[in-house]
Backbone as JSON Lines, residues from 0, in Angstrom:
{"i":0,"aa":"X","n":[0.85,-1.18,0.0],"ca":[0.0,0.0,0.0],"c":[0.9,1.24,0.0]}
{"i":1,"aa":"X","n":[0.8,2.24,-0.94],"ca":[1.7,3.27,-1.43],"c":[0.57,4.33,-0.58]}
{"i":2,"aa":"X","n":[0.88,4.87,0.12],"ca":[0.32,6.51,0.57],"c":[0.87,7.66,-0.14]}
{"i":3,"aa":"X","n":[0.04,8.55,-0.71],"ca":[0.35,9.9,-1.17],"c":[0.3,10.77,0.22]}
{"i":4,"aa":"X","n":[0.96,12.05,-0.36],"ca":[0.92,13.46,0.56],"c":[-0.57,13.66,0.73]}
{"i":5,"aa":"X","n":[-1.06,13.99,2.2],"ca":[-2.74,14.23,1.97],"c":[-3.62,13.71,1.81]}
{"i":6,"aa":"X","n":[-3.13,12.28,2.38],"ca":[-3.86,11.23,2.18],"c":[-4.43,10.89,4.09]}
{"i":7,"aa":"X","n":[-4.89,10.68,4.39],"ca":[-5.86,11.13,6.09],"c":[-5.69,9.14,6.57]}
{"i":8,"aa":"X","n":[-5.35,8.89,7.43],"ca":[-5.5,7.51,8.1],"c":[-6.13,8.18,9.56]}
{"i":9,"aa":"X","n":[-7.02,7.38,10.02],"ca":[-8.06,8.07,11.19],"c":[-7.18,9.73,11.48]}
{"i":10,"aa":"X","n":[-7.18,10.03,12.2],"ca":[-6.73,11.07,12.76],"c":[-5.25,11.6,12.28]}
{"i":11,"aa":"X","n":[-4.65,11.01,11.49],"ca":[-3.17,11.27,11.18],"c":[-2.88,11.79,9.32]}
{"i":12,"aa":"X","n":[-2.49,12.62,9.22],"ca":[-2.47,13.09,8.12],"c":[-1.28,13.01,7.48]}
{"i":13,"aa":"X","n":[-0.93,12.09,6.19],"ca":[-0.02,11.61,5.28],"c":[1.53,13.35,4.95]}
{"i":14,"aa":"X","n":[1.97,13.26,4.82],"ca":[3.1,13.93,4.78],"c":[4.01,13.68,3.92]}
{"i":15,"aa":"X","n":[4.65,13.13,4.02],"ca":[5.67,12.19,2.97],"c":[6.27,10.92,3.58]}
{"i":16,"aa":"X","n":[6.69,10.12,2.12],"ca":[7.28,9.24,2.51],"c":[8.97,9.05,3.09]}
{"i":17,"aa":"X","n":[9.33,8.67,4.13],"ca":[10.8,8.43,5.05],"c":[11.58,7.53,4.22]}
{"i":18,"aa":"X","n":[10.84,6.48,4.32],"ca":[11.91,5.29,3.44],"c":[10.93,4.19,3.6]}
{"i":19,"aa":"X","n":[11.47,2.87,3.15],"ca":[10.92,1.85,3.0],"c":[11.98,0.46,2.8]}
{"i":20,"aa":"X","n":[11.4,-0.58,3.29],"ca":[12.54,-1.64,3.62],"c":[11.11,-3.18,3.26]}
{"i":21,"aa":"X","n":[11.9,-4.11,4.24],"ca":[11.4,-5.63,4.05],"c":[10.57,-5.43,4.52]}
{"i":22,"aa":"X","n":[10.22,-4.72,5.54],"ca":[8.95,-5.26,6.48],"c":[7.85,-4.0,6.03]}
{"i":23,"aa":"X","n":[8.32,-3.01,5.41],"ca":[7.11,-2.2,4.7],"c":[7.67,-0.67,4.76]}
{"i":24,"aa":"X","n":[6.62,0.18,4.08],"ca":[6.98,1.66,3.81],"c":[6.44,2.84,4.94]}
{"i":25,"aa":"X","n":[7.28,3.02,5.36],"ca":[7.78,4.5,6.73],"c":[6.93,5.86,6.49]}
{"i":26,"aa":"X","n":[6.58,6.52,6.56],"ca":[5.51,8.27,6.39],"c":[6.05,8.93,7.61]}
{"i":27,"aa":"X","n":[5.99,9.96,7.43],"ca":[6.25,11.08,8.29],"c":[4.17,12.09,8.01]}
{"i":28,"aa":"X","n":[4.41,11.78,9.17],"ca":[2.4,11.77,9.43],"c":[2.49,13.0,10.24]}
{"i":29,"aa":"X","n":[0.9,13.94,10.22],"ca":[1.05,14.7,11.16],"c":[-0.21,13.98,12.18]}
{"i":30,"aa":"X","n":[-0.27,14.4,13.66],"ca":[-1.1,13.55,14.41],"c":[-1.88,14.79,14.46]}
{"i":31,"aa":"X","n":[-3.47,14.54,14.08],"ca":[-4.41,15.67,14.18],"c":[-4.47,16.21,15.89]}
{"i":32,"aa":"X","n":[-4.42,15.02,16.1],"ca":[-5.4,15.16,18.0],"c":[-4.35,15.55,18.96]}
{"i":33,"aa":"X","n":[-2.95,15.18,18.47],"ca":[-1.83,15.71,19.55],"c":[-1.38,16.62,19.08]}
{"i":34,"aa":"X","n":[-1.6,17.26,17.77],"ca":[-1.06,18.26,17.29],"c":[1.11,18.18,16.89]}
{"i":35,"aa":"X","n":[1.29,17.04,16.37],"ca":[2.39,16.54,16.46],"c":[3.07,15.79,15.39]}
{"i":36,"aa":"X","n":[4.19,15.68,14.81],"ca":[4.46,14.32,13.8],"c":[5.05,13.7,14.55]}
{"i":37,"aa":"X","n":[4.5,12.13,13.91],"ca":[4.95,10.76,14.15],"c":[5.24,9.67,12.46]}
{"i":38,"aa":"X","n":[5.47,8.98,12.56],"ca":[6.33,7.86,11.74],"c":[5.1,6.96,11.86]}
{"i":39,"aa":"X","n":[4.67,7.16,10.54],"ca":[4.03,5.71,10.25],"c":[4.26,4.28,9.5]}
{"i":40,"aa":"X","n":[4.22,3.06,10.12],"ca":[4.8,2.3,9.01],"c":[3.67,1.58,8.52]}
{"i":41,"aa":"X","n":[3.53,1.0,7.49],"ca":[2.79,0.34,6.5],"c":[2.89,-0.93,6.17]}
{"i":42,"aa":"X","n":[2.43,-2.06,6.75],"ca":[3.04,-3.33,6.09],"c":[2.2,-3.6,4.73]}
{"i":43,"aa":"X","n":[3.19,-4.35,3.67],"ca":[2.62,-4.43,2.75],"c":[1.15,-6.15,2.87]}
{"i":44,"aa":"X","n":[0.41,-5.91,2.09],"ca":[-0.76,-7.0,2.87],"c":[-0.12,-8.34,2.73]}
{"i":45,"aa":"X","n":[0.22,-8.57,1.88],"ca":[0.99,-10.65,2.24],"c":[1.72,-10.78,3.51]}
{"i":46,"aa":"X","n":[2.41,-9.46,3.97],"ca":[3.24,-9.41,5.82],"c":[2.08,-9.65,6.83]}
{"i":47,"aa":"X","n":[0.99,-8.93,6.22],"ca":[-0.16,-8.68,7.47],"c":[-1.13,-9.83,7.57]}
{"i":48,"aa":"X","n":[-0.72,-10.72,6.57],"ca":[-1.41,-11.81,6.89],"c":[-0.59,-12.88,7.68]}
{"i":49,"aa":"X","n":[0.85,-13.03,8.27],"ca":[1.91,-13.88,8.25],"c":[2.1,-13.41,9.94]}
{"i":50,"aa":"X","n":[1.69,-14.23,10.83],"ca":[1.01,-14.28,12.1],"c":[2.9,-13.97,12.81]}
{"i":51,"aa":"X","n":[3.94,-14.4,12.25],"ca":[5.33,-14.38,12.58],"c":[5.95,-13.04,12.52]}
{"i":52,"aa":"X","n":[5.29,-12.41,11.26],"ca":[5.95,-11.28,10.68],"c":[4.93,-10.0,11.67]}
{"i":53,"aa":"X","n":[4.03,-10.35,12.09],"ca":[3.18,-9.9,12.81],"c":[3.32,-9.14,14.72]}
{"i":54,"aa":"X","n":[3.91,-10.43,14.66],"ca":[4.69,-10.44,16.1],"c":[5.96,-9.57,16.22]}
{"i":55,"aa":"X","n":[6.62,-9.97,14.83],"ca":[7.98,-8.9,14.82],"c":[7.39,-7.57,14.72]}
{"i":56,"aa":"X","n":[6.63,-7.35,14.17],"ca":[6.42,-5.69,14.01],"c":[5.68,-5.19,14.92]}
{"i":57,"aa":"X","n":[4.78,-6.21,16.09],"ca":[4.58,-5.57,17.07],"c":[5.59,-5.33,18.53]}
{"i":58,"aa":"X","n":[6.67,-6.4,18.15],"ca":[7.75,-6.06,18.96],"c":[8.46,-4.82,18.79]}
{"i":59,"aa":"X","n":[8.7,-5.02,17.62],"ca":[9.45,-3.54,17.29],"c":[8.63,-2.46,17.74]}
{"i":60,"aa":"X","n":[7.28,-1.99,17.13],"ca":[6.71,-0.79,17.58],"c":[6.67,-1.02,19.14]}
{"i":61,"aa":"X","n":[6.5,-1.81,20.23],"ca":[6.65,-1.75,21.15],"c":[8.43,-1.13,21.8]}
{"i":62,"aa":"X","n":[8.97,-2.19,21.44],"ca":[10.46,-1.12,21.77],"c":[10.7,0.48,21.05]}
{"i":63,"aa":"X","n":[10.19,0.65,19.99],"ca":[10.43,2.31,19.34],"c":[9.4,3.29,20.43]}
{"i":64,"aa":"X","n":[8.69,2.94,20.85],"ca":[7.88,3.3,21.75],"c":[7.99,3.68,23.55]}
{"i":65,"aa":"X","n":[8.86,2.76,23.44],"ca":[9.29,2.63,24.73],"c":[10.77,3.82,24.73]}
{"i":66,"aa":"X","n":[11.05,4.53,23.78],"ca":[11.83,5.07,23.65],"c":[11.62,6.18,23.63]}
{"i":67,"aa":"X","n":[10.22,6.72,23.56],"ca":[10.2,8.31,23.84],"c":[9.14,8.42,25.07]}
């Protein structure tokens, strides 16, 4: 899933794209409700079905998280 600039996910508004790797493509988002940017990542859908690849990316957002 490719996001354009200006493209709205619930409350977070598309910005541009950061980069992109194996596990999916990065956005620099603005957060409507905190008034703030954050990093969105995107898995592409064959990852989001793969219950393994699933777990890794909720580990990770859990440790990136734990970091601010």
């Amino acid at each position: 899933m490719s996001l354009e600039p200006g493209t709205k996910l619930a409350h977070y508004d598309i910005v541009e794209p950061i980069g992109a790797g194996g596990m999916g493509a990065v956005y620099r988002a603005r957060d409507t409700k905190l008034d703030r940017d954050v990093a969105i990542k995107v898995l592409p859908e064959e990852l989001s079905r793969d219950p393994e690849r699933l777990a890794r990316f909720e580990r990770e957002a859990k440790l990136l998280a734990s970091l601010s």
